[in-house]
Structure formats: structure tokens, C-alpha cells
N, C-alpha and C positions, 0 to 999 in steps of 0.2 A: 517610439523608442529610438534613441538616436545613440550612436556608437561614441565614445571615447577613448585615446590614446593616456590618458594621464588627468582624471578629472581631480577635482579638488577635495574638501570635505561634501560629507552626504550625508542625512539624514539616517538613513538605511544602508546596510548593505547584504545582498547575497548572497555568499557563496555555493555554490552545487547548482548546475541546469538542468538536473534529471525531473520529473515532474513534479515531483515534492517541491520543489527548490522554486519552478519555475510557475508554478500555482502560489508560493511565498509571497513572487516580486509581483504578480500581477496584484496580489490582494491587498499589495500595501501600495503599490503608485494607482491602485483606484482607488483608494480611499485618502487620496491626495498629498502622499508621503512621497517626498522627494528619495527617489528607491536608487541604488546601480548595484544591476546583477553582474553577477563574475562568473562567466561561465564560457567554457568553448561552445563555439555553433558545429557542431558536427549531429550525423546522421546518426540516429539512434540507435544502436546495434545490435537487436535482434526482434526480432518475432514474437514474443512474450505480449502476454493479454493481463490485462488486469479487469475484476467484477466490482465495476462500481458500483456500490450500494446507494440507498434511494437518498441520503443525507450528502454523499458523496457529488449526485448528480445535482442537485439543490443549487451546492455550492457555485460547483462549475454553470451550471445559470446564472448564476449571483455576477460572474466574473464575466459574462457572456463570450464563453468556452465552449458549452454545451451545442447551439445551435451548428456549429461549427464541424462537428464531429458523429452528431447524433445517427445519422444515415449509415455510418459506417459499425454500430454498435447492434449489440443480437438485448434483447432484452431476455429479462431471466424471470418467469413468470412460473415454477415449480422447483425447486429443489427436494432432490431426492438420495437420502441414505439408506444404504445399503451393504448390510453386515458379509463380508466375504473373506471372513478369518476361516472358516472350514474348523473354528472350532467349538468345544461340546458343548460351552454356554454361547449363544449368538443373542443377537439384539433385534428387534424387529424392525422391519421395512418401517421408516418414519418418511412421509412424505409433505413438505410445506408449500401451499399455494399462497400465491400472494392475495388475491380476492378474498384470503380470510381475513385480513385486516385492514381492505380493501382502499388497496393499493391495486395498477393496473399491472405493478412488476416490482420485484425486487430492487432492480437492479439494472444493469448494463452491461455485459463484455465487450471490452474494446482493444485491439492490439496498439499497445503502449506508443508504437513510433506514429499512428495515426492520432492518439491523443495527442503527442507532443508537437506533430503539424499545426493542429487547432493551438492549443497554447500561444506559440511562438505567432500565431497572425495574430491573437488577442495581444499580445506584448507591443510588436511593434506600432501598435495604434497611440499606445500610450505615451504621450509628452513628457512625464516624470519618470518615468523608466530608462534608466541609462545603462549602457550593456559594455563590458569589457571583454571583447571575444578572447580571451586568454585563463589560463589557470592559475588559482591563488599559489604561489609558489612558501610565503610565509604569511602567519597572521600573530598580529603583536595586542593583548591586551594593554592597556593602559589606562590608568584612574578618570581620564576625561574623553577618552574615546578609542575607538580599537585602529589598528595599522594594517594594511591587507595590501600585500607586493605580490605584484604577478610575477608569472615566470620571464615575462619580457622587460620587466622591468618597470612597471605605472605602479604607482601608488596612491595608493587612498587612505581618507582617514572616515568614520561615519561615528556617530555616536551609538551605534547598535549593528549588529551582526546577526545575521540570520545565518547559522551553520547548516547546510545541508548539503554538505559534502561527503556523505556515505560515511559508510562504516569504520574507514579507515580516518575520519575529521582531521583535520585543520585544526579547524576554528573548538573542535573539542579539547583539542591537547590545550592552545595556547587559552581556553577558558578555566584550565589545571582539573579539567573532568575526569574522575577513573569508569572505568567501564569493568562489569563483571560479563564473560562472555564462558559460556558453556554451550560447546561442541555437542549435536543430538545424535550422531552414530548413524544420521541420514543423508542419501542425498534427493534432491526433486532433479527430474529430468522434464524437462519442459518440450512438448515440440506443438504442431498444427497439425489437423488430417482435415481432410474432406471425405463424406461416407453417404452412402445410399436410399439411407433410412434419413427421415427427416426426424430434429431433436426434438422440436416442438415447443422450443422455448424452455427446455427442461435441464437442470444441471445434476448429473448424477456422479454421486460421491462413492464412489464402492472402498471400503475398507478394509484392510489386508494389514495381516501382523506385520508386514514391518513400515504402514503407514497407509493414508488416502493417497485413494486415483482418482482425478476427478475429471470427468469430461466435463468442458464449459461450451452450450452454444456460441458460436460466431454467426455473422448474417450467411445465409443462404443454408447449402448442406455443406458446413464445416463446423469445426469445435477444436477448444484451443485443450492439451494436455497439460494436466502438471501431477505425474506420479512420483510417488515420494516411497523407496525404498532403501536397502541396504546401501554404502560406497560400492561394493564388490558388482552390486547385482545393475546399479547404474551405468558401471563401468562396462559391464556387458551388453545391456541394451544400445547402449551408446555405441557400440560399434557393428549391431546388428547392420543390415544392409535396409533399405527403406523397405523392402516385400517385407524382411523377415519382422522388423519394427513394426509395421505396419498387422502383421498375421499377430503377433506377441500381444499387441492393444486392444485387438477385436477379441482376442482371447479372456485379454482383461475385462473386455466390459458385457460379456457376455453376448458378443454379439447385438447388444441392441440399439445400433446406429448400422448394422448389415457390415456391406467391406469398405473397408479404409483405405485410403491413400495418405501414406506421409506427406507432408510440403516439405518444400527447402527448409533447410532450419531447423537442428536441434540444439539444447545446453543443457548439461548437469552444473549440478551449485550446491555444493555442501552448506546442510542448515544448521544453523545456531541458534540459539537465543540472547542476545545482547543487550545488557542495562546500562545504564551511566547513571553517576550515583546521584548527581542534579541533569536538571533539564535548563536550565542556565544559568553561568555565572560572568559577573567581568564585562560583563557589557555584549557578551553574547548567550541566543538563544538558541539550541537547538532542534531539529525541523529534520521528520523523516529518518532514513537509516542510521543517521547520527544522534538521533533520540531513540532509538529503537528500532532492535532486530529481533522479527521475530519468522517462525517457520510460516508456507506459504498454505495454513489451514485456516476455513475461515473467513478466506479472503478480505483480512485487514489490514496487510500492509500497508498499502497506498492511500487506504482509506483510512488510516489513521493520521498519517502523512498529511494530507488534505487538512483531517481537524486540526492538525501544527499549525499549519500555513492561517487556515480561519480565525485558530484563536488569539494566534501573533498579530494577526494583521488587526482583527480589535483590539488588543491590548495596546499596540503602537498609538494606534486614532485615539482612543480614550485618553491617552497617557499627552498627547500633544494638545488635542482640544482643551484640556486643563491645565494648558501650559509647563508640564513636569518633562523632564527627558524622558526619552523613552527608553534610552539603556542606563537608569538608572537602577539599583538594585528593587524600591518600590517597586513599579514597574516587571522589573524580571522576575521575581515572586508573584506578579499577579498572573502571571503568562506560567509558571510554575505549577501555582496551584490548580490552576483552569487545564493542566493536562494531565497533571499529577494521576487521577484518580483512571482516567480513561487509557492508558498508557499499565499501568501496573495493573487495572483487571485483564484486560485486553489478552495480556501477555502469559495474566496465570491462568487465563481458563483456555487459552491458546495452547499452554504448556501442561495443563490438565486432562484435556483433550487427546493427547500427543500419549500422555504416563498411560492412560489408561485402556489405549487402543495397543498401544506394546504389549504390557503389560500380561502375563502368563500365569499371574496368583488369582485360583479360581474367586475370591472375594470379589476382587477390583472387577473379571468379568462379570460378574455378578450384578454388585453396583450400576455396572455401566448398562448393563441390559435391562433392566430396573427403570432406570432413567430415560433409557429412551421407551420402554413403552409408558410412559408416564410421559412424555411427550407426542407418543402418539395418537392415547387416550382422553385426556386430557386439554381441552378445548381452550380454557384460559389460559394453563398454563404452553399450551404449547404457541397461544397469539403473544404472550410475554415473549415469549422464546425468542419469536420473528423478531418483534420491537426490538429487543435489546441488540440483538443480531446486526443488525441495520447501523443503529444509533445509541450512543448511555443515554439512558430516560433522561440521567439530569440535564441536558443540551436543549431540551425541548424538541419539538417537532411541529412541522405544518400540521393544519387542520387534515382530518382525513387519514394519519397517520399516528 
């Protein structure tokens, strides 16, 4: 990867260096697309873990990311829910091992700024990856290719735009995209502990009216947080003192990781749910928070983000090896459709999930309890359950899986 002050036209471009973004540029300058990311090089700012699921880690092998990072990831080889509304309809203990559909693990947890180490060394190996350590300050649609000026002042032209510029996009406005965004009356507080009790490789999801807690293994005896309650009740945890933070968590999780110690490093982040009414237009596509916000249940954010990045980066190669542009509208409709499906279930059974764990009308607890022991009964349906979890059927899967 080699740096530019002012390069010319480019094939690619992309905007956002958060891992969405920066899993984009590698997956198109390996597949031999003349790429330049636009991104600042700055340290990654917090402590936040993301669960890669097993399609997720696939990828980042594909990119050869994965080896790079691996050591530093807890593998997630049990997930386990657990009803803790305290009320009169509850749902049963559902617990998912990955050997049932045998697989050696779901997944991976890894804290974010160590993913983006590994990234950022797979990047600079690449020859056609050209980097503008700056921020897109405007981005210009136009009939034969898009305009992207940094804050310093370089410009570029590309025939395609990879927007993965968050929530707040760039490259979404000037693709003329609207976004429907509906506020959940939540926030996740995210922090790290280290605890006494070994996890066992086990991620335990406990459920509480006003959202999931979830402890996520990290390697050794740690686990990354991310509980999801009221603004008012974030706000107050958020300024507990780390004992009291720390007694408030062991409380939450019943004790079964023993005593906790906070790490440096908390954040609250009020959740929403975020649509845009295309996934690309104008010669731009969008990739990660700017294609979609959704709450942190589930653990698909990132790993949705990824399938952007995977399905863009085929769309590009196919779209070039048969000599078509690749931000032509053909083209942006085939990268359209290829997300379409995965992106709007993703998000309703994210936001279904969400209605139905709030929710106070004895039916819906009903339903919901229903369903999970029919999950836990239930032997097909509950190895479907896994599969779909992981990956949509339609993408396919390795043998094995």
C-alpha cells in the first residue's frame, strides 16, 4: 500500500477506515482492482470487542487477516440464554453448542483495535491499495464517476465509491439516499472485566426487561460487556466507580464468572435502528453503518459489514472481468440485490427480538417463551437456528457447516 498526496482517477474508492471500510479496500485490491482508501490512520478508540461468526472468520482467511489476529481471539464454543425478566411468563434456559452442527466454534471475540492491527498490516502489503491519510471532507456524484475532496485538499475521481463512512455518510447524502432512523429508548454500555471463574469458552446472554447483558469470552480469564438498558440507568452505571461497576455486573450475571475487575475503558451509545431506502445509487455503494444500523443483539453488526465488503468486492471483479464498469447502475443493482435480502431480515428479526424481550403484553411473553422452548426441544429446529445465526442459507457454506 503506498500513500498519496493527490492521486488521479481510480478504479475504486473508499471512504471509512473503521473495519467495515477497511475489510472493503482489502477485498477489492486483492481481487486486483485498482483500490484508494480514504481514511485517517489514527488509533482506534476504544476497547469494544466484536463475535466474529464462523462465515465472518472464513472471510478474513480469504483476505489473510485471520492468521494475523487469531492468538489474540477467545473462541465462542457455547452460547447460552438465559431468561432474567423476574417475570410470570419466563422462557427456558436455551443453551447452543457448536459440536452440534459440528463446527469446533461459533465464532471468535476479538477486541476491535486488535482486529484493525491485523487489517492495516494485510493492507500495506498490497500494491494496488492506495491510501489518503485524510478525511473525505466532500463527495460529488456524477454521470461518469464520483469526486471525493479531502479535508486537505486532494482530489480524486473513481468510477465507484464504497461509502463506509458511518452513520452520519458522505458518500450517502451525495448518492441522494434517505435513511429512516428510529431511536430504541436504549442504551448498551460496553466495558471489559477480568473474573475468577474461568468462562469456558461460553457466552452468556441473560435477559432483562429493558434489554440483553451479555458476557462475551475474551482469551485468558476476561470477557468483553455489552449491556443494553434504559438511557437513565446507563447513565448511572456510567458513573459508578469501577468496585461499584464491577459489584453491579457480578450481580448481573449471577455471579457466574465469581469477582470481577473492570478494565480501563467504558462507553455508553444510544441504539437505533437505521435503514436507507437503497443500498446504492450514482455510482456509489454502501458498506457497514452507512448501509445499516442496527442494536448490538445477535452480534451482526460487523458481521454484516463483512458480507458488504465480500459482496461488493465480487460484484466489482465480476463486473470488470466482463469488461462493464463497475459503478455502473447494472452493476450497483447486482451488489443491491446480493444484500438486499440479508440486510432487511437481519435487521427484522434483530428488531423482533428487541419488541419482544420489552414487551409487557402477556401474549408476546407467551409467544416468546413458546419459541424458545421449541428451540430448546427441538433438535432440527434448533441446528437451523445455529446455521442461520452464523450465515443466510442462501450464501452457501463450507463443507462441514
Amino acid at each position: 500500500m503506498t500513500d498519496l498526496q493527490a492521486p488521479p482517477h481510480t478504479s475504486c474508492a473508499v471512504v471509512g477506515g473503521g473495519p467495515a471500510g477497511l475489510a472493503t479496500a482489502i477485498a477489492l485490491a486483492q481481487a486486483g482492482v485498482a483500490t484508494t482508501l480514504i481514511a485517517r490512520r489514527l488509533p482506534y478508540a476504544d476497547n469494544r470487542t466484536t463475535a466474529l461468526l464462523g462465515a465472518s472468520v472464513d472471510f478474513l482467511q480469504s483476505l489473510d487477516v485471520w492468521r494475523r489476529c487469531a492468538d489474540d481471539a477467545a473462541p465462542l464454543r457455547t452460547m447460552r440464554l438465559v431468561d432474567d425478566t423476574g417475570r410470570l411468563i419466563r422462557s427456558p434456559e436455551v443453551a447452543f453448542r457448536s459440536d452440534e452442527i459440528g463446527m469446533e466454534a461459533f465464532g471468535y471475540n476479538i477486541e476491535n483495535r486488535l482486529l484493525m492491527v491485523a487489517m492495516e498490516a494485510r493492507a500495506a502489503e498490497l500494491a494496488n491499495l492506495t491510501r489518503i491519510d485524510d478525511e473525505a471532507q466532500a463527495v460529488v456524484a456524477g454521470d461518469d464517476a464520483v469526486t471525493v475532496t479531502t479535508k486537505q485538499g486532494a482530489t480524486l475521481t473513481a468510477d465507484l465509491v464504497a461509502g463506509a463512512d458511518g452513520r452520519h455518510s458522505l458518500c450517502r447524502e451525495a448518492a441522494g439516499i434517505g435513511v429512516t432512523r428510529r431511536d430504541l429508548g436504549q442504551s448498551a454500555l460496553t466495558l471489559n472485566v477480568t473474573h475468577t471463574r474461568p468462562h469456558h469458552d461460553c457466552s452468556t446472554e441473560f435477559h432483562t426487561g429493558s434489554g440483553p447483558c451479555v458476557f462475551v469470552p475474551l482469551p485468558g480469564l476476561r470477557s468483553s460487556i455489552v449491556w443494553v438498558v434504559r438511557p437513565q440507568e446507563a447513565a448511572r452505571l456510567m458513573a459508578l466507580s469501577d468496585a461499584e461497576l464491577a459489584d453491579a455486573a457480578e450481580r448481573q450475571s449471577h455471579s457466574i464468572l465469581d469477582r470481577l475487575t473492570v478494565a480501563p475503558g467504558r462507553y455508553v451509545f444510544p441504539l437505533a435502528i437505521e435503514t436507507p431506502t437503497q443500498l446504492a445509487a450514482r455510482r456509489i455503494a454502501l458498506v457497514g453503518e452507512a448501509a445499516h444500523v442496527v442494536p448490538p443483539i445477535g452480534a451482526q453488526g460487523l458481521n454484516m459489514g463483512l458480507r458488504d465488503a465480500a459482496d461488493l468486492a465480487e460484484t466489482v471483479r465480476d463486473a470488470l472481468a466482463q469488461g462493464q464498469d463497475p459503478g455502473a447502475d447494472a452493476a450497483l443493482q447486482r451488489y443491491a440485490f446480493k444484500r438486499r435480502a440479508d440486510v432487511s431480515s437481519r435487521t427484522f428479526m434483530i428488531d423482533m427480538a428487541n419488541r419482544t424481550l420489552l414487551s409487557d403484553f402477556l401474549p408476546v411473553q407467551s409467544l416468546r417463551a413458546a419459541g424458545m422452548h421449541m428451540l430448546d426441544r427441538i433438535g432440527p429446529l434448533r441446528r437451523f437456528a445455529m446455521r442461520e445465526g452464523l450465515s443466510p442459507s442462501w450464501r452457501g457454506r463450507p463443507a462441514g457447516r
